[in-house]
N, C-alpha and C positions, 0 to 999 in steps of 0.2 A: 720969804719968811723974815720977819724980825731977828732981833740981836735974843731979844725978850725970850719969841719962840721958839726960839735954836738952843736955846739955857733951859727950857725949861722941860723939851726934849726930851736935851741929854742928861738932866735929873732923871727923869720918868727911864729913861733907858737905864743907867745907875739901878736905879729902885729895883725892874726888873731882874736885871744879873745880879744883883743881890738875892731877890726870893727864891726865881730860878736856882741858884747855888744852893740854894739856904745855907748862905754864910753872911749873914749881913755883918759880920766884920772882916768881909774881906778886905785887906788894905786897898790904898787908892791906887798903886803902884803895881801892882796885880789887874785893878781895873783898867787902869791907862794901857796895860803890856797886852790885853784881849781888847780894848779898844781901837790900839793903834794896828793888829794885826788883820782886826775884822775890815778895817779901812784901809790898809794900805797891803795884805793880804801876805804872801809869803815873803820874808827879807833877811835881811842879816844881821846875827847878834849887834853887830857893827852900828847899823843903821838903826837898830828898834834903839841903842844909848842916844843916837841921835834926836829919832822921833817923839821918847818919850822923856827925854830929860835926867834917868835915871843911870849910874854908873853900871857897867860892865858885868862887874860881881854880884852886884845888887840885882840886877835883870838875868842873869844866870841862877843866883837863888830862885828869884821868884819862877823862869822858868822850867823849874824843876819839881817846884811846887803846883804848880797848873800842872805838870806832862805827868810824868810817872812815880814823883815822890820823890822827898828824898832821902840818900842812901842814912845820909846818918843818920834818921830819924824812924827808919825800916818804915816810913807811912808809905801806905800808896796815896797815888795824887789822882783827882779826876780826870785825867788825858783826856785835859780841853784841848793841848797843844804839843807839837812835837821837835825835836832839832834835830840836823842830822849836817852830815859833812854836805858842801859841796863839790859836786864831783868831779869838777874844773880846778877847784883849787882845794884843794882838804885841808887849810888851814881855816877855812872861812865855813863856821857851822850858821847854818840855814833854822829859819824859824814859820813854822806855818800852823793854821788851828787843824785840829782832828776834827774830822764831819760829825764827830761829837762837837768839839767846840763850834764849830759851822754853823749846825744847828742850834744851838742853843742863843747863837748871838744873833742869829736871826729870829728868835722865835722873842729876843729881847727887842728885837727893833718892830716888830712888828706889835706887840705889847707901847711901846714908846711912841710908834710916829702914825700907828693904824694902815700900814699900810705894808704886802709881803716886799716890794718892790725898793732898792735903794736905787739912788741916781750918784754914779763912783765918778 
């Protein structure tokens, strides 16, 4: 595939997890946090600052807002996504999507690339 058709893709996947949500203001930073997890799959708060470029705090807001809401706000959130300790180290919380969010990013990629199948 081209540069062209890798971009133009990952728009159409974008567009997707937008409608699917029906939140088309979802921020992009939220997009990136269920992007980078659907590709690189369960990881650590640690590494999603890494993968997505976004601070610590900032990707803990956001997922809180993807998983279960948050507290100050009494919202429930759509538990696309969940964290939990790991239980090797319990300093190190874990980030992986809910087969709610599973589904949903697949049901995006298959909308985006025509195809059920990804190549990881």
């Amino acid at each position: 595939m081209s540069i062209t058709t890798d971009l133009a893709n990952t728009c159409l996947f974008i567009k997707a997890l937008s409608d699917l949500t029906n939140d088309p203001t979802m921020p992009s930073q939220q997009q990136t946090l269920l992007l980078s997890l659907y590709v690189h799959g369960t990881t650590s708060q640690g590494k999603l600052e890494e993968l997505t470029g976004v601070k610590a705090s900032s990707n803990s807001r956001n997922i809180a807002k993807l998983g279960r809401g948050e507290k100050a706000y009494a919202e429930d959130g759509p538990m696309l996504l969940e964290n939990y300790e790991d239980l090797q180290n319990r300093r190190v919380k874990m980030v992986r999507l809910t087969p709610k969010g599973q589904a949903l990013l697949d049901e995006c990629w298959k909308l985006s690339f025509g195809r059920s199948e990804r190549n990881n």
